[in-house]
C-alpha positions in Angstrom: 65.8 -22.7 31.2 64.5 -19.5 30.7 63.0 -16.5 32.8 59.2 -17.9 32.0 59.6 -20.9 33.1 61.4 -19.8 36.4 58.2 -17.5 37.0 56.3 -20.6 36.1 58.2 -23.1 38.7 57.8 -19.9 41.0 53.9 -19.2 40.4 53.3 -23.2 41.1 55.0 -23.3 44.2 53.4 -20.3 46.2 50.3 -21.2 45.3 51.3 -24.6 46.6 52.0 -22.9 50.0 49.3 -21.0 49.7 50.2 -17.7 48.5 47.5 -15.4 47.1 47.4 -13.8 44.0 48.6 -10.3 45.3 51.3 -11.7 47.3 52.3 -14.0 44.0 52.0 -10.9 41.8 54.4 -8.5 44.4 56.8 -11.5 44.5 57.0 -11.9 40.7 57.9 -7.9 40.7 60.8 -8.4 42.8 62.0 -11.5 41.3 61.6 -9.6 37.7 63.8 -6.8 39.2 66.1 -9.4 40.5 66.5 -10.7 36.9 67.4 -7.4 35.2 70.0 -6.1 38.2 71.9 -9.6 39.0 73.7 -11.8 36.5 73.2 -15.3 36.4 76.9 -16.0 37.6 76.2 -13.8 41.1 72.6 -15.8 41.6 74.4 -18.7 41.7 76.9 -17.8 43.7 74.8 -16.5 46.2 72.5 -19.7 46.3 75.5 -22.1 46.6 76.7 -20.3 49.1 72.9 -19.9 51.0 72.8 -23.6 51.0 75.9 -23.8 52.7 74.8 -21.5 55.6 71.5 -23.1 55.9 
């Protein structure tokens, strides 16, 4: 899986929630700058261990 198509699953499921287009747009910045300043080893990390606490 790439970057696109985790902005893709992303973009689908606010708008399923009912997310507007600014609030999409200001997510897709952060989760852009999340991309570039966290390797892929420390996102999973921290999700594995987020599913664990919640």
């Amino acid at each position: 899986m790439n970057n696109d198509s985790v902005r893709g699953y992303f973009v689908l499921t606010l708008k399923s929630l009912g997310y507007n287009t600014k609030e999409i747009d200001k997510i897709l910045d952060e989760l852009h700058w999340q991309f570039d300043t966290v390797s892929e080893y420390e996102a999973e990390q921290y999700y594995s261990k987020w599913r664990l606490e919640n």
